[in-house]
N, C-alpha and C positions, 0 to 999 in steps of 0.2 A: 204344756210344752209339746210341740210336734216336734217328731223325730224323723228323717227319711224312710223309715221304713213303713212310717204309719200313713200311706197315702193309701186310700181303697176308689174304684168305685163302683158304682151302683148302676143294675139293671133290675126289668122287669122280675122281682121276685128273687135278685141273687144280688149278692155283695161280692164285688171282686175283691181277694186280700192279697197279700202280695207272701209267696213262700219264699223262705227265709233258713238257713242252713245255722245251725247253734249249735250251742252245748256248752261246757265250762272252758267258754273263749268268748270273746267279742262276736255277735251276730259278725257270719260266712255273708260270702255274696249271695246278694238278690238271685233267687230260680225262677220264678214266675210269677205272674197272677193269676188265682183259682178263684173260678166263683166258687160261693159257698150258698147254698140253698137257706132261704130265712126263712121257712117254715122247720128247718130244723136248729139251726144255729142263733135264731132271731135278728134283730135288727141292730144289735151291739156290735162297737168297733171291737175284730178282732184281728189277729196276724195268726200265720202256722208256721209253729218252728217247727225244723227236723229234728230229733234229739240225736246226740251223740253220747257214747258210752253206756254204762249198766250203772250209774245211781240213782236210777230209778224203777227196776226190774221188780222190785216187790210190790208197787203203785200199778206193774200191767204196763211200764213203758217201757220199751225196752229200744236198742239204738237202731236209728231208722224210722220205728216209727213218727207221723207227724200229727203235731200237739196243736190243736185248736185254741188259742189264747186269749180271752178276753181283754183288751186294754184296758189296764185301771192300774190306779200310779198307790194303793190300798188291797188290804188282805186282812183276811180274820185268821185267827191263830187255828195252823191246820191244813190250809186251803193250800194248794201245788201252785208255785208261785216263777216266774221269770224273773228274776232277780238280779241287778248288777251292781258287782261289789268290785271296787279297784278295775274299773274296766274291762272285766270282765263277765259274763253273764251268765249266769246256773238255775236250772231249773230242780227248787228242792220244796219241801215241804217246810209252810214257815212258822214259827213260832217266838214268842218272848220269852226270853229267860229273865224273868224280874229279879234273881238272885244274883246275875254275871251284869244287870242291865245290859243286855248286849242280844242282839238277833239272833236266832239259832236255824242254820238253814241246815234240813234233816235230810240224806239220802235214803231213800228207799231200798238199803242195801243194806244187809248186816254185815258185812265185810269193811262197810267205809264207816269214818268217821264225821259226826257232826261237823258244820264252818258256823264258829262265832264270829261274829262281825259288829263293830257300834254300828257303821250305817250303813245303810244299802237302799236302792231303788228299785223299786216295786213296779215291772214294766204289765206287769201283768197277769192274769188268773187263768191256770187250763182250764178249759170245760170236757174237750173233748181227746179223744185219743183214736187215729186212723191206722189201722195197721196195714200192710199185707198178710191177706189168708196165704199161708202154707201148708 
């Protein structure tokens, strides 16, 4: 399934991807297209979100920074995942609860609480995390 956001395209040696404003809301409006160098990122469809808020400050994301995404609609339990539940999209760390059957999307926060969910779609896998130095 293509989604609007997922158009890129391709130059000598770089993959345009299109930046994308997020967080636990519905993908923000469109910011630009960056290439991304495929000698570092390879040749996989990815998108960059911006994160919003601190559920993820203990993973090294923190808000603001932007998250290099692999597209894959799949994830192994663990792996920091885009994920949209009820229309809305959150970037957590994913797991199965075999015992709740039910998803368990983890904040990298020990202040927040887990989100169980029965379903959800799997937009995608970070790879990378770009910050500003300060």
């Amino acid at each position: 399934m293509k989604v609007p956001w997922q158009k890129e395209r391709s130059t000598g040696g770089e993959t345009a991807v299109q930046l994308r404003s997020g967080g636990r809301s519905t993908f923000g409006r469109l910011e630009s297209y960056v290439p991304l160098p495929t000698v570092i990122f390879g040749d996989a469809a990815h998108f960059i979100l911006r994160a919003q808020g601190d559920s993820m400050v203990e993973a090294g994301i923190e808000d603001g920074d932007l998250v290099v995404v692999r597209k894959q609609h799949t994830a192994r339990e663990g792996e920091i995942v885009v994920a949209l539940v009820d229309n809305e999209t959150t970037l957590k760390r994913f797991y199965l609860d075999r015992e709740r059957h039910q998803v368990r999307l983890h904040p990298e926060n020990r202040e927040m609480a887990d989100i169980y969910v029965d379903h959800c779609y799997i937009q995608g896998v970070a790879q990378h995390v770009i910050k500003q130095v300060k």
